[in-house]
TORKOLVEX-209156 format. One record per residue (C-alpha): residue number from 1; residue in three letters; x, y, z; chain. Coordinates in Angstrom, 3 decimals. Layout:
+-----+--------+----------+----------+----------+--------+
: num : residu :       xx :       yy :       zz : chaine :
+-----+--------+----------+----------+----------+--------+
: NUM :    ALA :        X :        Y :        Z :      A :
...
+-----+--------+----------+----------+----------+--------+
This chain:
+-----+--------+----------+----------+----------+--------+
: num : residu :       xx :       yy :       zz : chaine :
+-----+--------+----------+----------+----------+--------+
:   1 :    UNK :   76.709 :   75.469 :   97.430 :      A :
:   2 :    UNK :   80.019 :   77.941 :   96.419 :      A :
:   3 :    UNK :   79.392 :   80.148 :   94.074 :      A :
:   4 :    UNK :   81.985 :   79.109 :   90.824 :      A :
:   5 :    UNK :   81.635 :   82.456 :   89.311 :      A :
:   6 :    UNK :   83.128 :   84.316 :   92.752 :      A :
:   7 :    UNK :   86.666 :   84.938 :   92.822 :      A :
:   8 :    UNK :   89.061 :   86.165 :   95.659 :      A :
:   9 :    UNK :   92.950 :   87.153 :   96.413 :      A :
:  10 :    UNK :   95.267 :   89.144 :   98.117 :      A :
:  11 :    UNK :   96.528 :   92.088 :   96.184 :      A :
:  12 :    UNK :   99.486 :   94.114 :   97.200 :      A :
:  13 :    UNK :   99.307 :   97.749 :   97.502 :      A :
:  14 :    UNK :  103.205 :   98.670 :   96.255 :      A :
:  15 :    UNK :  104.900 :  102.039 :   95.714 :      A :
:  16 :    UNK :  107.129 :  104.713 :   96.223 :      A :
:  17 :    UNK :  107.026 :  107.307 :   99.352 :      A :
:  18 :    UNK :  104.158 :  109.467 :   99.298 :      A :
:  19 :    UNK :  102.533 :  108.089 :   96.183 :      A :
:  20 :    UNK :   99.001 :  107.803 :   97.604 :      A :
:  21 :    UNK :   98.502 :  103.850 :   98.473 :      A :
:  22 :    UNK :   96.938 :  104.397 :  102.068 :      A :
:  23 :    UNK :   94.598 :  107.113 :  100.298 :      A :
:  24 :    UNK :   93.899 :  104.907 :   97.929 :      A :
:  25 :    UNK :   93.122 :  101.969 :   99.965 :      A :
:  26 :    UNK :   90.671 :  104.142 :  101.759 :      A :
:  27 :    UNK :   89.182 :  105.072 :   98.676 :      A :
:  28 :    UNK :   88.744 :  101.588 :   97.849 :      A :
:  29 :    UNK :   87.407 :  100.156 :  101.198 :      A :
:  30 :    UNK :   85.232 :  103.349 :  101.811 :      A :
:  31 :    UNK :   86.566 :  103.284 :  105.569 :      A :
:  32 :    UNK :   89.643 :  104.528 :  106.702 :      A :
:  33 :    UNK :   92.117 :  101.797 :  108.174 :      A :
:  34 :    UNK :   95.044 :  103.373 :  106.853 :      A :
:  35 :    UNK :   96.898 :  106.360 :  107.736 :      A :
:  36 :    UNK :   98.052 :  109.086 :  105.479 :      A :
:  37 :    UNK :  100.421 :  112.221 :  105.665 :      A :
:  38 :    UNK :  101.918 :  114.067 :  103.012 :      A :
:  39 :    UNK :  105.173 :  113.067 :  104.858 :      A :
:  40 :    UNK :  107.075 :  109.984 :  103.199 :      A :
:  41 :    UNK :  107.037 :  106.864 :  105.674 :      A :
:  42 :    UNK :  104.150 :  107.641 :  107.497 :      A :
:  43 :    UNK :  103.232 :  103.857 :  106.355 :      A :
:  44 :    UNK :  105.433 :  101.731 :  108.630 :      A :
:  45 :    UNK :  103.507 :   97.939 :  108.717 :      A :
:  46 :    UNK :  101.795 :   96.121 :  106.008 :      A :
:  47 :    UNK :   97.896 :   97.386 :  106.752 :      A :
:  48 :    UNK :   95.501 :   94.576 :  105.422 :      A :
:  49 :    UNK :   92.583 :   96.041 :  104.395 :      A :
:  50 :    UNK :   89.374 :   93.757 :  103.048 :      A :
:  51 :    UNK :   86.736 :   94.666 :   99.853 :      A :
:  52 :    UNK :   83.698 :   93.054 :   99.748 :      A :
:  53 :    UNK :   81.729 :   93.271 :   95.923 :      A :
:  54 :    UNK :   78.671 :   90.786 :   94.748 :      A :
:  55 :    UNK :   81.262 :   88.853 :   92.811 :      A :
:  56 :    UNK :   84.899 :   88.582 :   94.667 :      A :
:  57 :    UNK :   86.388 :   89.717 :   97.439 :      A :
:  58 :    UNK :   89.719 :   91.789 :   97.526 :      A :
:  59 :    UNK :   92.564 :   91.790 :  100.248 :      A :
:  60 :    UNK :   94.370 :   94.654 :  100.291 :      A :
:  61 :    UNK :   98.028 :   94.709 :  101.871 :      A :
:  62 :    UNK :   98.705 :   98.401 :  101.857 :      A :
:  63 :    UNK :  102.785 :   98.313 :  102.136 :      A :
:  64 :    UNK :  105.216 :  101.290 :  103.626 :      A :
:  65 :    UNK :  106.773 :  102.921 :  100.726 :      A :
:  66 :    UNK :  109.502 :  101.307 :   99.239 :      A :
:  67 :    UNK :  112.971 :  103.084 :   98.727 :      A :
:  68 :    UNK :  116.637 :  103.424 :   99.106 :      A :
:  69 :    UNK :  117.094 :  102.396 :  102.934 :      A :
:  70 :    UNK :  120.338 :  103.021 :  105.243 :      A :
:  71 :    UNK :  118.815 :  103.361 :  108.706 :      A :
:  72 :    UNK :  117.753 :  100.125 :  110.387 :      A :
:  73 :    UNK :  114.210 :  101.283 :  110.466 :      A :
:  74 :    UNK :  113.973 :  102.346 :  106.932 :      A :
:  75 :    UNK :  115.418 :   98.920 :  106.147 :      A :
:  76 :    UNK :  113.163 :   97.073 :  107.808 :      A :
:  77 :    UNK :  109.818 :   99.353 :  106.574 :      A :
:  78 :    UNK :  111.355 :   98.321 :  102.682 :      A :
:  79 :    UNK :  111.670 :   95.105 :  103.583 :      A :
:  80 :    UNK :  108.038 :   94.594 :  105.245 :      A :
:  81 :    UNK :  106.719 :   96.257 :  101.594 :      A :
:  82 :    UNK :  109.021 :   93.603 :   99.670 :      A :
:  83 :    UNK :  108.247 :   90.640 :  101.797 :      A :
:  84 :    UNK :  104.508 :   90.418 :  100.116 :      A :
:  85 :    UNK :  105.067 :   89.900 :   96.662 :      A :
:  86 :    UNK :  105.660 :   86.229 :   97.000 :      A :
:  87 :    UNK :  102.346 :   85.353 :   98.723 :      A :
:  88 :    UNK :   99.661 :   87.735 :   96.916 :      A :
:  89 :    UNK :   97.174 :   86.865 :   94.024 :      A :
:  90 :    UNK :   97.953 :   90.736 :   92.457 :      A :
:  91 :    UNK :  100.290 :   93.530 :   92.543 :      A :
:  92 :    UNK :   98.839 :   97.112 :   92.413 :      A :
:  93 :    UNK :  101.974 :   98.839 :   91.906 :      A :
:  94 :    UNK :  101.149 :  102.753 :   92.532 :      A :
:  95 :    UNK :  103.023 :  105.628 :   91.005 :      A :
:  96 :    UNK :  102.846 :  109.537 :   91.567 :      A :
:  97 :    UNK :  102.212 :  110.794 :   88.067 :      A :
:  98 :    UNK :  103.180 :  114.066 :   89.270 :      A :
:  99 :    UNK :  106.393 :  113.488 :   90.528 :      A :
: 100 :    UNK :  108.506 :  110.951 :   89.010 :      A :
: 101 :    UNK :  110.775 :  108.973 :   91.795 :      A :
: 102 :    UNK :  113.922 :  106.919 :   89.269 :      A :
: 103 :    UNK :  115.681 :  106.007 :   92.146 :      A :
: 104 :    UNK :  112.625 :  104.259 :   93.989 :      A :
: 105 :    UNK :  110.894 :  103.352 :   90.430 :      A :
: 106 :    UNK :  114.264 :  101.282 :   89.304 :      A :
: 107 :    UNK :  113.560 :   99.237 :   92.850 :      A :
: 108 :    UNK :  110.132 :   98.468 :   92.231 :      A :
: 109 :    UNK :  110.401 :   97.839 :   88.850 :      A :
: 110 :    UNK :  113.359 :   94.825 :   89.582 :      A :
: 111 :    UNK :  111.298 :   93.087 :   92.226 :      A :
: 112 :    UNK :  108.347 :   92.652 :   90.144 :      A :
: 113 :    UNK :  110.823 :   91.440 :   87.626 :      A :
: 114 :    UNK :  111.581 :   88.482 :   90.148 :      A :
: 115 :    UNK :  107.880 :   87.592 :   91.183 :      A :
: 116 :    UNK :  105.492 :   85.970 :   88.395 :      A :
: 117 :    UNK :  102.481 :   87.311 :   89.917 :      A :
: 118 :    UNK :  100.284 :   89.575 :   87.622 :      A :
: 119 :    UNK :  100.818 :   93.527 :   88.108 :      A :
: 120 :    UNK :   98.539 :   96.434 :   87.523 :      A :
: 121 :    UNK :   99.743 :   99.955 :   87.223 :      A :
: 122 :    UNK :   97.520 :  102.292 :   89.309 :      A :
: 123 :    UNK :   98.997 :  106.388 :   87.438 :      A :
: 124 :    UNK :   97.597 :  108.599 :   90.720 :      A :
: 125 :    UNK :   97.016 :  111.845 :   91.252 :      A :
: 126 :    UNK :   95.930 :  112.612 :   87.375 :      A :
: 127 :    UNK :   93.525 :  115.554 :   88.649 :      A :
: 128 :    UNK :   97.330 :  117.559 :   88.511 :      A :
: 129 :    UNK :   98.018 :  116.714 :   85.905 :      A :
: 130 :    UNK :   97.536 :  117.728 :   81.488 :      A :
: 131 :    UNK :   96.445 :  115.563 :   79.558 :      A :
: 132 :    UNK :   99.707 :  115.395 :   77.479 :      A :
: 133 :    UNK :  102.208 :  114.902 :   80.356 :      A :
: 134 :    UNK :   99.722 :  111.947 :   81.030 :      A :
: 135 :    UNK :  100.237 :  110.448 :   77.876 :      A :
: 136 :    UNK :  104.233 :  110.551 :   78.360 :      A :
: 137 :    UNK :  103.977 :  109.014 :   81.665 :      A :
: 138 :    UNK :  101.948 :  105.972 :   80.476 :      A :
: 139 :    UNK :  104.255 :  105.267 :   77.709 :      A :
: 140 :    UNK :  107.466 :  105.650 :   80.355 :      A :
: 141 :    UNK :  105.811 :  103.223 :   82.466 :      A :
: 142 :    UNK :  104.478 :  100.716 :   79.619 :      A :
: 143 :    UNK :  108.057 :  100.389 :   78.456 :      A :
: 144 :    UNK :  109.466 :   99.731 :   81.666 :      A :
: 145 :    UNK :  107.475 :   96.750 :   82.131 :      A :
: 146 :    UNK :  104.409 :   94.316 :   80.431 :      A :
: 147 :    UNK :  101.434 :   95.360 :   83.116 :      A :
: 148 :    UNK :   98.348 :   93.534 :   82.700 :      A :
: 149 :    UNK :   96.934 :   96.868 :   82.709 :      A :
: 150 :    UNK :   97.731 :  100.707 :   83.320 :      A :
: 151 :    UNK :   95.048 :  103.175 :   84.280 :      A :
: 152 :    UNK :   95.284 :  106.396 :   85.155 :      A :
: 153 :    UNK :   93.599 :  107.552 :   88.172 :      A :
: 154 :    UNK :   93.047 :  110.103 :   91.585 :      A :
: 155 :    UNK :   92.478 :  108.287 :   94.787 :      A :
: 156 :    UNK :   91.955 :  111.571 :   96.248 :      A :
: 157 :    UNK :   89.220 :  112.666 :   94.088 :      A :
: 158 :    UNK :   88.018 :  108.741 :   93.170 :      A :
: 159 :    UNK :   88.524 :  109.006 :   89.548 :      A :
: 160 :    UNK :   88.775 :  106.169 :   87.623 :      A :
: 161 :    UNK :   88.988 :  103.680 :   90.913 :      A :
: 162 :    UNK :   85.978 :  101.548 :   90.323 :      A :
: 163 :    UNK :   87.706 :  101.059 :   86.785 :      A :
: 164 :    UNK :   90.779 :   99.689 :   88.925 :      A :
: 165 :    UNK :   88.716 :   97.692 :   91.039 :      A :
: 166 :    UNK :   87.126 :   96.131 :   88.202 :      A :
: 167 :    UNK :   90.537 :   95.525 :   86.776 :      A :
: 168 :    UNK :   92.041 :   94.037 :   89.452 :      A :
: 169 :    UNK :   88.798 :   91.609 :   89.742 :      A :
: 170 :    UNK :   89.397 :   90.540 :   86.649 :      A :
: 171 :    UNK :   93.124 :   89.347 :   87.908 :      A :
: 172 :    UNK :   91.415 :   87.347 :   90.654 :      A :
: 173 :    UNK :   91.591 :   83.693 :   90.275 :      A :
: 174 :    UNK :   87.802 :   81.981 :   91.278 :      A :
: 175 :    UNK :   87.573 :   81.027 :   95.340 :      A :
: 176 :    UNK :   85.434 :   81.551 :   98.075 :      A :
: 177 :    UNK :   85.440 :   84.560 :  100.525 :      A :
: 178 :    UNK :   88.739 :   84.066 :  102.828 :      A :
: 179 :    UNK :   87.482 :   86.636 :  105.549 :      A :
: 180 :    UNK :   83.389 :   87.065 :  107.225 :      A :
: 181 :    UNK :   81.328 :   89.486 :  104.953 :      A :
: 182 :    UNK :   81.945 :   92.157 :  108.133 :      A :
: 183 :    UNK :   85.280 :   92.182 :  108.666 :      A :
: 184 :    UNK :   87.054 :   95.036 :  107.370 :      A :
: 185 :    UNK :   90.955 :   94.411 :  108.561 :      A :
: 186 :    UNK :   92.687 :   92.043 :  110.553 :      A :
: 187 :    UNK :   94.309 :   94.487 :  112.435 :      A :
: 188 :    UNK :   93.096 :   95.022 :  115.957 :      A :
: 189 :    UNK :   91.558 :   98.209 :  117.194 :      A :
: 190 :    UNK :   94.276 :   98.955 :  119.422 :      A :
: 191 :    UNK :   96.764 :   98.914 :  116.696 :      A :
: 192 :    UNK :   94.353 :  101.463 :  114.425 :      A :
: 193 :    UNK :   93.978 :  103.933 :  117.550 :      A :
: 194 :    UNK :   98.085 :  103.570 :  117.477 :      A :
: 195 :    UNK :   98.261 :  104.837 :  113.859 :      A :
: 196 :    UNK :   95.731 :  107.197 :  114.122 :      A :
: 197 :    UNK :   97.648 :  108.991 :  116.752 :      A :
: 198 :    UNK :  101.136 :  108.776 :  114.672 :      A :
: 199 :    UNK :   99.220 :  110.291 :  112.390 :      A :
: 200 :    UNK :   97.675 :  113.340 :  113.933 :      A :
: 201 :    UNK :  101.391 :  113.528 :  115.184 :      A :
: 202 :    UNK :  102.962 :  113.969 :  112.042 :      A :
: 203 :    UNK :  100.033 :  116.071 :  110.600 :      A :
: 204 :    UNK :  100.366 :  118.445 :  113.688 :      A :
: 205 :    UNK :  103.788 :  119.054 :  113.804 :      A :
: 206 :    UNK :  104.482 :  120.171 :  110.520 :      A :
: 207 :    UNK :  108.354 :  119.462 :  109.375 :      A :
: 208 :    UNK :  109.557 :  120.119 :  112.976 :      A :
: 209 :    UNK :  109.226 :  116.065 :  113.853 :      A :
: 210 :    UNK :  111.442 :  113.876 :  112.244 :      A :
: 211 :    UNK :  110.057 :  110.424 :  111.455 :      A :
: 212 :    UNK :  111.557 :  109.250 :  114.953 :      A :
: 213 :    UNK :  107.709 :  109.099 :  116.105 :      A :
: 214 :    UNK :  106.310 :  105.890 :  117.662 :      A :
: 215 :    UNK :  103.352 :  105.414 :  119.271 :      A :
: 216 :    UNK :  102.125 :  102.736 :  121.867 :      A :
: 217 :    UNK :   98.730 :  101.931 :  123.496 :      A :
: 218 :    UNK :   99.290 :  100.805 :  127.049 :      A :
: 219 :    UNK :   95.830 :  100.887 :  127.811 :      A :
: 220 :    UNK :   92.386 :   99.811 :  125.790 :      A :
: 221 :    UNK :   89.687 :   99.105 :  127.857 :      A :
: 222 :    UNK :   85.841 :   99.422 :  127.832 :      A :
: 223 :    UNK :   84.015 :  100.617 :  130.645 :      A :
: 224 :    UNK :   81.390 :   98.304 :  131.665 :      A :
: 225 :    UNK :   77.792 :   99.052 :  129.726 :      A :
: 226 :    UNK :   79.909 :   99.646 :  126.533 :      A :
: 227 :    UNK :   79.793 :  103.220 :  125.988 :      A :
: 228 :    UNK :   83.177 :  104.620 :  126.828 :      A :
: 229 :    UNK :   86.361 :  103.529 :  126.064 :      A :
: 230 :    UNK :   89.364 :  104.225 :  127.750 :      A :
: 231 :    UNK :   92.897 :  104.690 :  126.332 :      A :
: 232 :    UNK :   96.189 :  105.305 :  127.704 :      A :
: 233 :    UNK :   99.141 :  105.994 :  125.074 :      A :
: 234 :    UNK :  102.616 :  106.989 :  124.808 :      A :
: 235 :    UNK :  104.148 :  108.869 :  122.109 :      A :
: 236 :    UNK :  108.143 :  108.081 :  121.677 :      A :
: 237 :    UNK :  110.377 :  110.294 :  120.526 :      A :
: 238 :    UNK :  114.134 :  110.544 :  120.517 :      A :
: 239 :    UNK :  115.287 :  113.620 :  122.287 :      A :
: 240 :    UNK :  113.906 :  116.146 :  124.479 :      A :
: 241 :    UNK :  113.989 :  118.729 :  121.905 :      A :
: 242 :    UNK :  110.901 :  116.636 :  119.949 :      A :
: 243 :    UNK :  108.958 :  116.505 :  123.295 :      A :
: 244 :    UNK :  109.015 :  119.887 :  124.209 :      A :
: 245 :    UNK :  107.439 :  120.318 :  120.384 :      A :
: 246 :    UNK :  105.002 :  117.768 :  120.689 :      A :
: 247 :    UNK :  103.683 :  118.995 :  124.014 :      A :
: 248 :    UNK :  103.971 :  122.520 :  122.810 :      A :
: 249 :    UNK :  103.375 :  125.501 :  124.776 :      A :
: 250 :    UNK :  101.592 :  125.118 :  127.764 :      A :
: 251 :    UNK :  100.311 :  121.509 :  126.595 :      A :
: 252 :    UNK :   98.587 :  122.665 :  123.677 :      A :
: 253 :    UNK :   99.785 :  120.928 :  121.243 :      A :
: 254 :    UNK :   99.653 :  117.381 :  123.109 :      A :
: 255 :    UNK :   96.154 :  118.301 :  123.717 :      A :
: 256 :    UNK :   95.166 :  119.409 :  119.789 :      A :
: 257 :    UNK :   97.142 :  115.632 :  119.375 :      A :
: 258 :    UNK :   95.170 :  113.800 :  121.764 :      A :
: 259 :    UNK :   91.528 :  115.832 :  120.528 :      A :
: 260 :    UNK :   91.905 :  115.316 :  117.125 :      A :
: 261 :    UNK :   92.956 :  111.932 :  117.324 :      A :
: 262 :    UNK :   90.013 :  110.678 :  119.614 :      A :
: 263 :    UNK :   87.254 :  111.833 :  117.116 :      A :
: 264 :    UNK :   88.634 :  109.456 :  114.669 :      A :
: 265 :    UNK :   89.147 :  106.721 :  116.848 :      A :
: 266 :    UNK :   85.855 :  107.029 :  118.024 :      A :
: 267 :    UNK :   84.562 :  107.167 :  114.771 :      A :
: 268 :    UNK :   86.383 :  103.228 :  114.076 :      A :
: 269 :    UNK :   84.950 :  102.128 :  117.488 :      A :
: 270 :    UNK :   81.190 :  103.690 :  117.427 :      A :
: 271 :    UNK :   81.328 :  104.686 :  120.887 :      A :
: 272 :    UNK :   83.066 :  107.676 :  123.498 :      A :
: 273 :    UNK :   87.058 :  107.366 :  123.606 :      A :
: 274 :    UNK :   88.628 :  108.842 :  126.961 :      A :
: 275 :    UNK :   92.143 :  109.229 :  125.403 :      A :
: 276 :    UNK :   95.099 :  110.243 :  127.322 :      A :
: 277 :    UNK :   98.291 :  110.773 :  126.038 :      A :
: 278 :    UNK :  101.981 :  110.752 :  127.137 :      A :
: 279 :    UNK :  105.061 :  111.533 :  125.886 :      A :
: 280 :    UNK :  108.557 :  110.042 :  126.758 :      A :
: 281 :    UNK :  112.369 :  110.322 :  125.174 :      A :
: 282 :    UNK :  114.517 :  107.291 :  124.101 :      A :
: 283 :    UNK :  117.283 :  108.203 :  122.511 :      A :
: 284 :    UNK :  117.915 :  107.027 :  118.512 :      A :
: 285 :    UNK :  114.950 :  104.038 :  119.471 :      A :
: 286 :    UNK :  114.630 :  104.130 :  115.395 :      A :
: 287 :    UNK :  118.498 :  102.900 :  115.211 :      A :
: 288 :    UNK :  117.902 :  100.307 :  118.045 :      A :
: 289 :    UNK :  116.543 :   96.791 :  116.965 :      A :
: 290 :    UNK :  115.467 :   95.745 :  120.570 :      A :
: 291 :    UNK :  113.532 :   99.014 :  120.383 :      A :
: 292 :    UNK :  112.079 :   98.294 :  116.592 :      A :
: 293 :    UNK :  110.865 :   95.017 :  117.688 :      A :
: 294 :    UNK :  109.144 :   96.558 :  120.952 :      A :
: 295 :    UNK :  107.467 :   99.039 :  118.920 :      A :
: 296 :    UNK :  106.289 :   96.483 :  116.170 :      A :
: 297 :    UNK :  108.390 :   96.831 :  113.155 :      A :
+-----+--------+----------+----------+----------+--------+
């Protein structure tokens, strides 16, 4: 027999660049299924991202950061963020309360303006924050627009975030569980191990590498007994320039790359990762769409 008092939803994780929403949906899941840089885009595809709590279940959609876009990649990451308002129970709209963003916050702000669904403001990052510049940011945002609630919190340090959970419960209408009590995303494995290596990418390479990074897995397989897994991957770049950085001097940096990124994939799989990694030019793939399709966005 269901239980009437469980409820369940789809909440979308919406923002700014560099705001904290991947963080934060770590935070929330206790896993990581997200990847995180303090460079702005490093969230290119809508990451789904499941809670499970005695009482409701939450699906996450952890969106790319939304701004201003002119290059046919950046359009197309805004317009993956925007696409989910339409189709999700709650909107977690997350702001930097550090670092105002008008430009991006005047974007936001008008397409939750054209959705009915119920929005909660999620203030991050208040461990850097006094107590009185706090106070003027929660009266900036509560006049911009009529959220169901605003509370003030740090994914990074997990203040305040089972008081947003509880929140956004609330702002769950009743229904049974829409995913197994196991599953934690819907995203495949191979697609993780592909962010997880963007991301060690970007972390590694400091400002040096653009956001023309892509990454694909051309190999996943498991060894037969289960206890190694082997992957093959190439990292894309756009001109030779960016390769000779990411392989770095005498390999070294492919190699910190490839080491760093196989203890975390191992750590999603539970088992040994064999990981080799390539690296091959095409030039301006971000401004191609043929390419942009190939590599997923």
């Amino acid at each position: 027999m269901a239980d009437e008092d469980f409820k369940s939803g789809f909440v979308a994780i919406l923002g700014a660049p560099n705001v904290g929403k991947s963080t934060l949906l770590n935070r929330l899941l206790g896993r990581k299924i997200s990847i995180t840089s303090k460079k702005p885009q490093t969230t290119r595809n809508r990451i789904l991202g499941i809670l499970h709590r005695e009482k409701s279940q939450l699906v996450f959609l952890d969106t790319p950061g939304v701004h201003r876009a002119k290059q046919p990649l950046n359009v197309r990451i805004v317009d993956v963020a925007l696409s989910v308002l339409e189709d999700v129970d709650l909107i977690l709209l997350v702001a930097d309360a550090t670092a105002p963003n008008p430009e991006s916050e005047g974007i936001l702000i008008k397409a939750v303006k054209n959705t009915r669904t119920t929005v909660i403001l999620a203030l991050n990052k208040i461990d850097l924050l006094k107590k009185s510049a706090l106070l003027s940011q929660i009266d900036h945002w509560r006049k911009a627009y009529p959220f169901e609630a605003v509370i003030p919190i740090s994914a990074k340090q997990g203040t305040q975030v089972e008081a947003l959970t509880a929140a956004m419960e609330e702002g769950l209408p009743p229904g049974p569980p829409l995913f197994p009590e196991d599953a934690l995303t819907d995203m495949p494995e191979r697609f993780i191990a592909a962010e997880l290596i963007r991301e060690k990418a970007f972390r590694l390479t400091g400002q040096e590498i653009p956001y023309a990074v892509a990454v694909t897995v051309d190999r996943f397989i498991e060894k037969k007994g289960g206890g190694l897994i082997a992957i093959d991957a190439t990292i894309h770049v756009e001109r030779n320039s960016q390769k000779g950085i990411l392989i770095g001097k005498k390999g070294s940096k492919l190699k910190q790359i490839g080491e760093d990124a196989r203890k975390e994939i191992e750590r999603m799989v539970g088992t040994r990762v064999f990981l080799k990694l390539f690296v091959r030019v095409q030039k301006n793939w971000s401004r191609d769409t043929k390419a942009l399709r190939r590599f997923g966005y």
